[in-house]
Legacy VTK file of the C-alpha trace (Angstrom):
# vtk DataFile Version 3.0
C-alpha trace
ASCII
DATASET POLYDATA
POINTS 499 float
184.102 83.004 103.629
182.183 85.822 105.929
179.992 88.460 104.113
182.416 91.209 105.186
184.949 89.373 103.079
183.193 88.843 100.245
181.669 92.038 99.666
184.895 93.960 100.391
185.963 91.197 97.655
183.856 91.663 95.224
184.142 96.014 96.192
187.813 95.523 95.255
186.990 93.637 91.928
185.562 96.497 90.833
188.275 99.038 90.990
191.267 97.267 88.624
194.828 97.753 90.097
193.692 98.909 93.615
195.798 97.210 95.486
199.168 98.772 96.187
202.072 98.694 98.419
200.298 98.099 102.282
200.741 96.801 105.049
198.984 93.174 104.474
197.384 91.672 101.540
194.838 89.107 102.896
194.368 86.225 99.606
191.590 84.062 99.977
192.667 80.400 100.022
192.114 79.133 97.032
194.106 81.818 95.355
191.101 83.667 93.144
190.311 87.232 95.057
192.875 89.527 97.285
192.386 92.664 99.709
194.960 94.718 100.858
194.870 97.460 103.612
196.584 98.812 106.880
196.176 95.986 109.606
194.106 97.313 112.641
194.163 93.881 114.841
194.095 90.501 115.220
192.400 88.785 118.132
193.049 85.219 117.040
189.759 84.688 114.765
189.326 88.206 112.709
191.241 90.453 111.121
190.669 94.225 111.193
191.994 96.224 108.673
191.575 99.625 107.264
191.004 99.713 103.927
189.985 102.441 101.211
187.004 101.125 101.451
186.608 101.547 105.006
187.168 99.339 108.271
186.568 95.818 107.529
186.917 92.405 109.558
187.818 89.267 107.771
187.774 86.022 108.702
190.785 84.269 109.473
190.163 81.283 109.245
189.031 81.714 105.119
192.136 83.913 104.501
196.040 84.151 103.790
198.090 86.919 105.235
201.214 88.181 103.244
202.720 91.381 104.535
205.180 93.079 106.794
202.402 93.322 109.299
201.060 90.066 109.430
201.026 88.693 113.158
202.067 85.504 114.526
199.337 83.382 113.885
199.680 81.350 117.274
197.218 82.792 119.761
197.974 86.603 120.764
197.752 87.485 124.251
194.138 89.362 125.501
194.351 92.059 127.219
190.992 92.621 129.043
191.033 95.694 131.069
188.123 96.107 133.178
186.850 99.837 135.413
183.853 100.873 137.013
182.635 100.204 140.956
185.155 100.143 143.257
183.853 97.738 146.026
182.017 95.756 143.763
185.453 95.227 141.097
187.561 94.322 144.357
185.248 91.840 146.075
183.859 90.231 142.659
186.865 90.044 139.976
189.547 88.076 141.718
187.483 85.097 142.278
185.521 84.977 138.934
188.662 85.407 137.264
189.929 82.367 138.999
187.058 80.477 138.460
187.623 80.933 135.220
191.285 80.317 134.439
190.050 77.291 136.680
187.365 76.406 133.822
189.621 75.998 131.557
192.489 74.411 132.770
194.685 77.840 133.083
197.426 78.868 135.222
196.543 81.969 137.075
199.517 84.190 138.573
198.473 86.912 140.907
199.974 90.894 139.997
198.738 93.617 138.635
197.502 92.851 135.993
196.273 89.131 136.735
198.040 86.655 134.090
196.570 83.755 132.997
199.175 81.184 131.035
199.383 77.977 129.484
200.232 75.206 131.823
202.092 73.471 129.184
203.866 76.440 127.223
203.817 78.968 129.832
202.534 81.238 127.067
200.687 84.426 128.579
196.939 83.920 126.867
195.501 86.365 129.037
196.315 89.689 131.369
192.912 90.919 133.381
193.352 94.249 134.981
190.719 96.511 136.917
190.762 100.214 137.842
188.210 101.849 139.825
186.539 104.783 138.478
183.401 106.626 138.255
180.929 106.258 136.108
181.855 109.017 133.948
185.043 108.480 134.159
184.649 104.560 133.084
182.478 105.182 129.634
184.980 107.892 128.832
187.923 105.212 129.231
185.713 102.619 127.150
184.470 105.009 124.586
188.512 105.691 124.214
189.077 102.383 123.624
191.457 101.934 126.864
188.741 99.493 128.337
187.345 96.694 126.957
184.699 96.339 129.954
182.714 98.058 132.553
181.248 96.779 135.958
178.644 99.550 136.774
175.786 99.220 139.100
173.252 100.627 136.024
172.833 99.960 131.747
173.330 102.864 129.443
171.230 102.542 126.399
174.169 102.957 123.925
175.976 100.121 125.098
175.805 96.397 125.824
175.195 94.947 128.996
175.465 91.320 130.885
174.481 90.781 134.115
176.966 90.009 136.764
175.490 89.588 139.959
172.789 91.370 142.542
173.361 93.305 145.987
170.709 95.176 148.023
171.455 98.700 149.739
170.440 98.694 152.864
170.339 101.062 155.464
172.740 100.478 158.525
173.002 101.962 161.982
175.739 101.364 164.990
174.794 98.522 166.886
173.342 100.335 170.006
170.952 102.586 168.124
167.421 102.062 169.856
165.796 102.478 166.513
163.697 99.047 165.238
162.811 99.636 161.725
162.592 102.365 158.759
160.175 102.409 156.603
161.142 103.566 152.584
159.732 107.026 152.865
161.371 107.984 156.164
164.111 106.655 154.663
163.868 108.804 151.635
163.280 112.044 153.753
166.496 110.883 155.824
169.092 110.681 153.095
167.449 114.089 151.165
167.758 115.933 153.939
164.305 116.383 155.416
164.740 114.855 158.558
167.367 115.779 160.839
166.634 114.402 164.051
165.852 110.766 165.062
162.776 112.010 167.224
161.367 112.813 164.367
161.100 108.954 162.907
160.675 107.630 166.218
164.000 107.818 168.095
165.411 109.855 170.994
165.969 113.678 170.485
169.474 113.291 168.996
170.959 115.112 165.628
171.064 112.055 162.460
174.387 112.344 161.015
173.685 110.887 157.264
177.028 109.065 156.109
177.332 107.899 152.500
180.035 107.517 149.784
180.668 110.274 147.443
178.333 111.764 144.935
179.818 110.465 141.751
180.230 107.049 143.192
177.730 104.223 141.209
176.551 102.834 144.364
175.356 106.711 145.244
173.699 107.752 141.699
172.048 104.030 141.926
170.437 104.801 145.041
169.811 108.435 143.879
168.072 107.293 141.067
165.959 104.738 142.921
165.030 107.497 145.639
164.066 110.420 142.959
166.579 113.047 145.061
170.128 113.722 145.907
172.077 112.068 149.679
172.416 115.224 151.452
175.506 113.655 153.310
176.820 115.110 156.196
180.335 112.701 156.176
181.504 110.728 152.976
183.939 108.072 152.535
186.681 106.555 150.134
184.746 103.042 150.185
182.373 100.788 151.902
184.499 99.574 154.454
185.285 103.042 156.019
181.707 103.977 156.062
180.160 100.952 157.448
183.021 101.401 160.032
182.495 105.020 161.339
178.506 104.023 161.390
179.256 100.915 163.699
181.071 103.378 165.799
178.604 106.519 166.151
175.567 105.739 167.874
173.382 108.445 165.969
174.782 107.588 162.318
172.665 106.445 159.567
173.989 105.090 155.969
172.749 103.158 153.212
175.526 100.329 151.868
175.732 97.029 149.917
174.377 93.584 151.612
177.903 92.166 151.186
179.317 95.759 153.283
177.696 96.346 156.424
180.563 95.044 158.252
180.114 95.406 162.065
177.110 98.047 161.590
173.189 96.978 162.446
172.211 96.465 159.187
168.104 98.395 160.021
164.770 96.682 159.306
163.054 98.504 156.461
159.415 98.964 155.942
156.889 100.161 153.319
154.849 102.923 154.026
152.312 100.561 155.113
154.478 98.650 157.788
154.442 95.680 155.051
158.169 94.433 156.388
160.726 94.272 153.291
163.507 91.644 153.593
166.380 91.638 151.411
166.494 87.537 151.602
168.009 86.313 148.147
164.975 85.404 146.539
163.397 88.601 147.437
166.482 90.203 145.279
166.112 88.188 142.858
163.089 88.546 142.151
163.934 92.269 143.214
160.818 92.233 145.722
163.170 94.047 147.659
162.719 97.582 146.630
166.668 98.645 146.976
167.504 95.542 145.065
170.999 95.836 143.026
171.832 94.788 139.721
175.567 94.462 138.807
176.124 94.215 135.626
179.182 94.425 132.729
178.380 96.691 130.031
180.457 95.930 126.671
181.181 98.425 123.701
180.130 98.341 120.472
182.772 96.711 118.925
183.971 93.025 118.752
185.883 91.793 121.782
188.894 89.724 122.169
187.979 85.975 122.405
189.426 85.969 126.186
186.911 88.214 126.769
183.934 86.714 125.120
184.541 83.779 126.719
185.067 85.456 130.129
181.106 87.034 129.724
179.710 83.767 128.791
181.190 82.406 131.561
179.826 84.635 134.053
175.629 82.430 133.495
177.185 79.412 134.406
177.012 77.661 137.982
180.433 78.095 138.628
180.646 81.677 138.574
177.901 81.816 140.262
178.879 80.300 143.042
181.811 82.122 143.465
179.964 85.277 143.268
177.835 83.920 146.110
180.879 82.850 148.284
182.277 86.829 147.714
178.802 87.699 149.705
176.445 89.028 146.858
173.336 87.679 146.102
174.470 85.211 142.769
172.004 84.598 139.726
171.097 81.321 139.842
167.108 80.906 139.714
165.929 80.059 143.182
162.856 77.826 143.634
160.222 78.248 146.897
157.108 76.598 147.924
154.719 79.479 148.078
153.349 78.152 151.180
156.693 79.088 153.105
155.993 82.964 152.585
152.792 83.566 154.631
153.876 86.909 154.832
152.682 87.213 151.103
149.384 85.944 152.216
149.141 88.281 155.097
150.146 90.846 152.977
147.204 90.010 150.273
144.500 89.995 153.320
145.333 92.839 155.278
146.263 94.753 151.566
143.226 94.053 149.726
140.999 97.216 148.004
137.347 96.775 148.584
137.085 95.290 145.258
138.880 92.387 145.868
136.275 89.279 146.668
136.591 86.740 148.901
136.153 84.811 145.488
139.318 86.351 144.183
141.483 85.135 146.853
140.204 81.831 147.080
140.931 81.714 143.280
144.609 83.218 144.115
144.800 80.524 146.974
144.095 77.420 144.779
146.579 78.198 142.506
149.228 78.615 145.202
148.577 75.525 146.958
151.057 73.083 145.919
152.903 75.867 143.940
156.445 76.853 144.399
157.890 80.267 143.551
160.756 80.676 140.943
163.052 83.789 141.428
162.502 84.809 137.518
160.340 87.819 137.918
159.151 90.341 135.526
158.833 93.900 135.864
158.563 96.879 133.086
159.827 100.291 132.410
158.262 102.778 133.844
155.204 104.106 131.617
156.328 100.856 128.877
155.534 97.365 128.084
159.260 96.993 127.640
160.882 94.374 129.983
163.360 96.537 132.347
166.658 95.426 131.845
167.368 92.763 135.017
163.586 91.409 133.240
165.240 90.923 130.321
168.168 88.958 131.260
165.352 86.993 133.606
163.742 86.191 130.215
167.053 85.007 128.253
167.782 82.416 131.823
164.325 80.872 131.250
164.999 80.388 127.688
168.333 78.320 128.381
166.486 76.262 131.476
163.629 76.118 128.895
166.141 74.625 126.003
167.724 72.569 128.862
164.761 70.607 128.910
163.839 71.520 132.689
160.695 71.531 134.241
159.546 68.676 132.616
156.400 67.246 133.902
155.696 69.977 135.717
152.992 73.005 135.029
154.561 76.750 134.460
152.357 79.465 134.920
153.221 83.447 134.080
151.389 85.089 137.002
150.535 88.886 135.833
149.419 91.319 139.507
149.074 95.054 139.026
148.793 97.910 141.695
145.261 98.910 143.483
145.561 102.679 141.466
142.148 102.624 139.578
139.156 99.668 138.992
139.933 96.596 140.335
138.474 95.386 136.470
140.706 97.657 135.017
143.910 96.488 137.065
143.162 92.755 136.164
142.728 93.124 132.587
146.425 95.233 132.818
147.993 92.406 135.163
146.987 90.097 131.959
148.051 91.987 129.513
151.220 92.288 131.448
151.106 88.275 131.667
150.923 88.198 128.108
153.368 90.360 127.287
156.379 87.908 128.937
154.743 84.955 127.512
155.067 86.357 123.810
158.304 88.032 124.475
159.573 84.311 125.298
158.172 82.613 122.229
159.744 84.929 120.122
162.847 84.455 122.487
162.512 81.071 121.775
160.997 80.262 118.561
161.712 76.306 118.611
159.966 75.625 121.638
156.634 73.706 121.431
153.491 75.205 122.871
153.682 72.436 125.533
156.342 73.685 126.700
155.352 77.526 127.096
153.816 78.788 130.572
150.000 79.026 130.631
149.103 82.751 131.859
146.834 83.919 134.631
145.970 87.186 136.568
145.180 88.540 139.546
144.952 92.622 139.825
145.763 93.564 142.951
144.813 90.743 144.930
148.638 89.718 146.290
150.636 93.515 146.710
153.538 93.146 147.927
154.237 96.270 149.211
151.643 99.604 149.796
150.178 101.298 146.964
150.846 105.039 148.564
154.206 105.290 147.378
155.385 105.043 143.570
158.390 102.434 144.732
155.051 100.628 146.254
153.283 100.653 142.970
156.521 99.524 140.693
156.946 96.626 142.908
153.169 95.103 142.892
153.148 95.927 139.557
154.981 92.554 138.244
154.778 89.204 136.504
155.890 86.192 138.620
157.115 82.544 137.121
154.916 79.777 139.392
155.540 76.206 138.864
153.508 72.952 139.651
153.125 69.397 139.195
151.571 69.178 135.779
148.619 67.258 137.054
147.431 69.409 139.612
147.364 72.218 137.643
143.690 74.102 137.590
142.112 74.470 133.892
142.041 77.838 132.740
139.915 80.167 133.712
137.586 81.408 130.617
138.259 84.698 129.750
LINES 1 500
499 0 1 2 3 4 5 6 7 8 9 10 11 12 13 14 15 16 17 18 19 20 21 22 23 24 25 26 27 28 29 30 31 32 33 34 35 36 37 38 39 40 41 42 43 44 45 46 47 48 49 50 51 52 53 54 55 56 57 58 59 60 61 62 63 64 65 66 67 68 69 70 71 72 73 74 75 76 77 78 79 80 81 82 83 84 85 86 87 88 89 90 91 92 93 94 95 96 97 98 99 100 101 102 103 104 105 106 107 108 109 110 111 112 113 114 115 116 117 118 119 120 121 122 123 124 125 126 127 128 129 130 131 132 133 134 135 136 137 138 139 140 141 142 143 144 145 146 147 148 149 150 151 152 153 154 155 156 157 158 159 160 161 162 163 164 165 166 167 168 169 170 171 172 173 174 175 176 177 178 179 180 181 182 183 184 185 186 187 188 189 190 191 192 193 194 195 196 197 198 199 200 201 202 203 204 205 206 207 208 209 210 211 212 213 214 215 216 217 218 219 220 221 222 223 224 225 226 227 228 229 230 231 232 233 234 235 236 237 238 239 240 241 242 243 244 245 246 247 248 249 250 251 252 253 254 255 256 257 258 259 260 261 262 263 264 265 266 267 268 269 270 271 272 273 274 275 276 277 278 279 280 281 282 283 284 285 286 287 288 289 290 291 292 293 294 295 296 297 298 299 300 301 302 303 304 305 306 307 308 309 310 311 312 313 314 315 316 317 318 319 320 321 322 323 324 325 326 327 328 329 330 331 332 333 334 335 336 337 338 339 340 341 342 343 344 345 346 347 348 349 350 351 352 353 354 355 356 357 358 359 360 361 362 363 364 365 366 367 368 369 370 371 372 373 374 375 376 377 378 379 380 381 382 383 384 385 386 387 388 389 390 391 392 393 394 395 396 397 398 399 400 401 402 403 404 405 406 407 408 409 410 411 412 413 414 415 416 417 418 419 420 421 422 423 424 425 426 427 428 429 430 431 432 433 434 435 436 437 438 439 440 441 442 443 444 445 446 447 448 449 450 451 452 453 454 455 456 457 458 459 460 461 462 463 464 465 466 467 468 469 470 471 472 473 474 475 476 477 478 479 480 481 482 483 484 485 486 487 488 489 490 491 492 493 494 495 496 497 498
């Protein structure tokens, strides 16, 4: 028997002939204690009722209904109703939710809404439905209770969140514009506004026309809020489709748009301040190297969800899903493993970017390490001016835990790699890139209390010796600023340096 039940129970005991004419009277099995109240739901496990004592859930399983209002106690149908990003909800939700029915051995029937049935019965279990909205719009829907989920391209502090999937904007020209590359800020003074002409970043002396979706649209506030101003757009569109189409055919157009999007548009090379080239390969995203890198995520009320829907978000970590999020064309979840010799350009980057205070010593300690070494994709940033993990950090943290509790990496060496930016003393910025180092590694023991030491990453740091972007720009800083996951054959690991 639940808490909930008992102390509404024992609430009830207290208060001799409460119960009157209601609509249920929930009796606990054996006959001793009763509730009664107005039923408020039933999603197949709980009841919800309101009582005089206030909302309560109650188990069903510990529980006898008697009533006018009790419901059939065979599995009710879930409604899941889902509303947020328009491109995103069209490209991603019809194959996860036929993964899914797939999963577990469910007949799905295409419509509006999609209905999932029992091959045997042909009992509806479950109707999925998605409407595209804003993001004001969508919490107002799921705050009213006409939603039971959102897919938005950002978390809101007051509600839960589960990551989907990751995209990178990227900005995308027609196919015959001369221009090579953009680099962030150029980029930034493009979409505010600033610049006007393409002479003026390197092109011919031709008017930019700036294209984009419209202002209320997630995948506009996202890149907004990433860029610190407003898209001063000079031609918006309905949807990613119609914009990466009039770019592809107007030879002086410039837009930003999803990876998955660009359609027949030049999808242009971007570039830090610095000329350090940024490529939105998957790892890169993943890690979110990439500075316009794209979380996707579902953010859940605070209330308890039908079990359709429960299921359907713990469905959305494992391989499955994620491989159908991969074959819609955005970048899927699944850790990704390289040997950091196959990025030179990290190397390059960690010569030609070094401060003064950065010894030949300090590389060659940086080097060692990385020989033999390959990358995971489970990077670690913060929130700005915190120690907090960042959200996509977080869920980072929770997928180590479960390949941790899996029992991977056995035999092999982990090691939490903390780098800071080159503001301030290179002393300074080491000290912070271990702290920051730290931080991860006791945010995942207490993540994890049942793992054994052995089975922990060690920590090291490194300042500022491997940026991976220029430190002139505060998108620059964010992204050197980082913890990365490193993992190598136990017995080549190096001994720890004394601190």
């Amino acid at each position: 028997m639940g808490m909930a039940w008992r102390a509404a129970v024992f609430a009830a005991l207290l208060v001799p002939g409460w119960a009157q004419a209601q609509d249920v009277t929930l009796t606990s099995r054996d006959g001793a204690l009763a509730l009664s109240g107005s039923l408020q739901g039933y999603d197949g496990e709980f009841y919800r009722i309101d009582s005089k004592y206030g909302p309560l859930t109650v188990d069903a399983m510990g529980v006898i209904c008697d009533g006018p209002a009790c419901p059939d106690l065979t599995a009710p149908k879930s409604v899941i109703r889902i509303v947020g990003v328009a491109d995103a909800g069209a490209a991603l939700l019809p194959p996860l939710i036929a993964a899914f029915a797939r999963s577990r051995g469910l007949t799905l029937v295409q419509g509006d809404p999609v209905i999932l049935t029992d091959p045997t019965t042909g009992k509806t279990l479950a109707e999925f439905s998605f409407l595209a909205s804003t993001p004001d719009d969508a919490r107002a829907t799921l705050k009213a209770g006409r939603a039971e989920l959102i897919l938005a391209a950002a978390t809101e502090p007051d509600l839960g969140s589960r990551a989907v999937a990751l995209d990178a904007l990227i900005p995308i020209v027609a196919p015959d514009n001369p221009v090579p590359v953009i680099s962030t800020p150029d980029l930034a003074r493009a979409l505010s506004g600033e610049i006007s002409n393409w002479s003026q970043i390197g092109g011919p002396d031709m008017p930019l026309v700036l294209h984009a979706l419209a202002a209320d649209s997630d995948l506009q506030r996202a890149l907004s809020a990433r860029l610190g101003r407003g898209i001063a757009a000079t031609v918006t569109h309905p949807d990613l489709a119609s914009l990466a189409l009039a770019v592809s055919r107007d030879p002086w157009a410039l837009a930003v748009t999803g990876r998955a999007a660009a359609g027949a548009a030049r999808t242009l090379p971007l570039s830090d301040s610095c000329g350090f080239p940024l490529l939105p390969s998957p790892l890169a995203v993943k890690a979110e190297d990439y500075p316009l890198s794209l979380p996707l995520y579902f953010l859940t009320p605070r209330r308890r969800l039908p079990l359709v829907a429960r299921e359907f978000l713990e469905f959305i970590a494992l391989p499955e899903a994620q491989t159908a999020i991969a074959a819609a064309g955005y970048v899927n979840r699944l850790p990704e493993r390289q040997p950091m010799t196959a990025d030179g350009l990290r190397l390059i980057n960690a010569i030609q970017g070094a401060g003064e205070e950065t010894t030949l010593a300090d590389l060659k300690r940086l080097v060692d390490l990385m020989d033999g070494a390959d990358r995971l994709s489970l990077t670690f940033r913060f929130e700005d001016g915190s120690t907090e993990l960042d959200a996509h950090s977080r869920n980072n943290l929770a997928d180590l835990v479960r390949l941790l509790e899996a029992g991977q990496f056995k035999d092999q060496a982990l090691i939490l790699s903390g780098f800071s930016d080159g503001s301030g003393a290179a002393k300074a910025n080491l000290d912070l890139s271990l702290s920051r180092a730290a931080g991860v590694l006791a945010a995942l023991r207490a993540a994890a209390p049942s793992l054994p030491e052995t089975r922990l990453p060690r920590v090291e740091a490194f300042g500022e010796a491997l940026p991976m972007a220029c430190d002139e720009t505060a998108a620059g800083r964010r992204l050197n600023r980082r913890v990365e996951l490193w993992i190598k054959p136990a017995f080549t690991a190096p001994k720890p340096v004394a601190e």
